[in-house]
N, C-alpha and C positions, 0 to 999 in steps of 0.2 A: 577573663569574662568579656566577650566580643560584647554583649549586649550594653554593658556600662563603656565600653571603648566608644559606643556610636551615642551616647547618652548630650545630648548638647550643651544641659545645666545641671549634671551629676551633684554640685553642692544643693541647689537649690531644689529638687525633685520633692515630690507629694510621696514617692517611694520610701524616703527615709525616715528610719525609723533609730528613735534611742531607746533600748531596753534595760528595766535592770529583773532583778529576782527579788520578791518576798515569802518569803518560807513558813516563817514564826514571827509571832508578833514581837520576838526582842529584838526585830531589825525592824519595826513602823517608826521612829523619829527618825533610824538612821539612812532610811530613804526618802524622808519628807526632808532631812538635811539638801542630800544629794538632789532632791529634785528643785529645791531652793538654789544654790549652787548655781543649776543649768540656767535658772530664770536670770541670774547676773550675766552670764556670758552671753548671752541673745543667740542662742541657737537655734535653725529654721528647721529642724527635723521635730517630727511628732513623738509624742513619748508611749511606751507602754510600760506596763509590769507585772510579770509574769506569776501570778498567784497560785497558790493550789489550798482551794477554797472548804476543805474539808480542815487544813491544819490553820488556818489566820482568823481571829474574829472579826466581827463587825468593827469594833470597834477600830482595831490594829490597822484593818481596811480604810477609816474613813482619814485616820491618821496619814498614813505609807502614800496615800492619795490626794494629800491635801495642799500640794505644790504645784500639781501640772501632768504626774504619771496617770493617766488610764487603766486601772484596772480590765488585766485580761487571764481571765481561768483558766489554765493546763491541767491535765492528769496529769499527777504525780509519773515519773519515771521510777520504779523501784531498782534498787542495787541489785547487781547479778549476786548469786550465791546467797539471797538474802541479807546483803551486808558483810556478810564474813570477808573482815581483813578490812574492810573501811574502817577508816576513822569515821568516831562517831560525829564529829561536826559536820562530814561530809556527805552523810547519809541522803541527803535531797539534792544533793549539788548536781544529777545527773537527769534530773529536770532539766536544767540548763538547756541540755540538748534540745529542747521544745525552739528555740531561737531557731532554728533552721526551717519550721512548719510556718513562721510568719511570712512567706510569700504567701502564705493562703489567707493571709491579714493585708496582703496588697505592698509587704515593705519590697524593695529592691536589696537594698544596702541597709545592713544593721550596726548600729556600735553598741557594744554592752557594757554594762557599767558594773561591778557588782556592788551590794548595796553598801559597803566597808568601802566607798571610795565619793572624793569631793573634788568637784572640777572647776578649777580656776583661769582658765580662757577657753577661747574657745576652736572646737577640733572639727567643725563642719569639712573642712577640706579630707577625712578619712573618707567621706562618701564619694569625693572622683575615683577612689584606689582600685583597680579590673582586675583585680583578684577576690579568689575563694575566699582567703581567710589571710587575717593578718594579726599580730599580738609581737609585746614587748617579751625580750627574754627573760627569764625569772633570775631573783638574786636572794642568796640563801645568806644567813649572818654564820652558819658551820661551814665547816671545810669544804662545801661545796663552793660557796662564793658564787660569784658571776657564772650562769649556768647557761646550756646550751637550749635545754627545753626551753618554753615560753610560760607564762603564767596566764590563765585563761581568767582573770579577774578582768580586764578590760580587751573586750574583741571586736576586731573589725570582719565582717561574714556577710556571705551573701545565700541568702538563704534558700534552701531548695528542701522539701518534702519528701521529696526522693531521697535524698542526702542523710535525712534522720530516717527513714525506712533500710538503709543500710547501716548507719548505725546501731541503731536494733537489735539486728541480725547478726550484731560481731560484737555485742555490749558482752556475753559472757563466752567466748570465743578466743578474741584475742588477745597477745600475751601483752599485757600492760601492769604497771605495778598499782592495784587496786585500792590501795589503800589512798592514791590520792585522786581516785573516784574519773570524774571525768576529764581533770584534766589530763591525767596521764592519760589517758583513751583517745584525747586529741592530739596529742601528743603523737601518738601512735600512727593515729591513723594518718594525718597531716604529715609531720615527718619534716622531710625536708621541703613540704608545697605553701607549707605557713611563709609567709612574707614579713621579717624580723623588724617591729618599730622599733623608736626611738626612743631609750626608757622615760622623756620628758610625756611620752602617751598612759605609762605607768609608772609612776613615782612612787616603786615600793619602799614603803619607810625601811628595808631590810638595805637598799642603797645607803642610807642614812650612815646606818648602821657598820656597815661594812665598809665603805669608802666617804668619810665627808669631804672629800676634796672634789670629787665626783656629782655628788647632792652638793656645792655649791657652785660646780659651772653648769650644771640644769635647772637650778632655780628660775633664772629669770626664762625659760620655756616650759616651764612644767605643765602641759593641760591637767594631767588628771593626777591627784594623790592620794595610794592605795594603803590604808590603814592596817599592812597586813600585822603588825608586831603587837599592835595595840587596837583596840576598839573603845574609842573613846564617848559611846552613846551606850555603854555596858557598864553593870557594875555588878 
């Protein structure tokens, strides 16, 4: 990305933006958690959060917004094929893709949080990175183990309009395994142009799980810890 190359104070820019998703209201604590969180780490980027204001109430809104996120309205993305072969937790997740329309919100550089994750220092330095898109690789606790795709729960992206208008157009098209919604689609489409962090950027508790020798020389760098095994703001 030339334009962030010639950036003079990329960390510090009015461009950056932290995003997360709220879908349904049994994620409004767990984003008022997450946006508490960020107010400890003194983070200089703006916050938004990507609603779709037909499915969250008033109330679940006043909640998911009551730390420092901005409530901001999307249309819904609906699943290709109507869902068929998504898992049904993931049936909204392709919303998500609205993060690329936020340059028409003024962001530059986006980090996304999803709302199953809690951030414990602080990652302001993702915003110099002059690439497209960047994410930690995903870790499975099955015989997959340490994997090669990425896990789209925390992304680093620079967002372009254009970029989801081609997504769009290849959301029921191209071969991706459906059922894990968009991120395999990112997956797909990125490929090998994703830029592979450092899993102390996602701390999926599946690390934990599968290597604790691993989860204890990232402890002490961990930014962000992604609650994927458990959701501890559910019951």
């Amino acid at each position: 990305d030339k334009a962030a190359l010639e950036d003079p104070d990329p960390i510090h820019g009015h461009g950056n933006v932290i995003a997360t998703s709220f879908f349904t209201d049994e994620f409004a604590t767990a984003v008022a958690a997450l946006g508490d969180s960020l107010n400890r780490v003194n983070t200089t980027a703006r916050r938004l959060m990507l609603y779709i204001p037909e499915q969250v109430s008033p109330r679940g809104l006043c909640i998911a917004s009551a730390t420092g996120f901005v409530p901001h309205p999307v249309q819904r993305i609906a699943p290709p094929d109507d869902g068929h072969g998504v898992y049904y937790h993931f049936l909204d997740q392709y919303t998500k893709l609205r993060l690329w329309e936020l340059d028409e919100s003024g962001a530059r550089g986006v980090v996304y949080l999803d709302a199953d994750t809690l951030v414990l220092r602080n990652f302001d330095e993702l915003f110099a990175l002059p690439y497209p898109l960047a994410a930690a690789p995903d870790v499975y606790t099955n015989r997959k183990g340490f994997w090669l795709h990425f896990n789209a729960g925390v992304l680093f992206l620079r967002p372009s309009a254009a970029r989801l208008r081609d997504f769009l157009g290849l959301l029921d098209r191209a071969p991706y395994a459906r059922h894990e919604a968009e991120q395999a689609f990112l997956n797909t489409f990125y490929a090998k142009d994703v830029l592979k962090l450092p899993y102390a950027y996602n701390a999926n508790l599946a690390i934990k799980a599968r290597s604790r020798a691993l989860w204890d020389g990232i402890r002490e760098d961990i930014r962000v810890v992604h609650y994927t095994l458990v959701k501890p703001f559910t019951r």
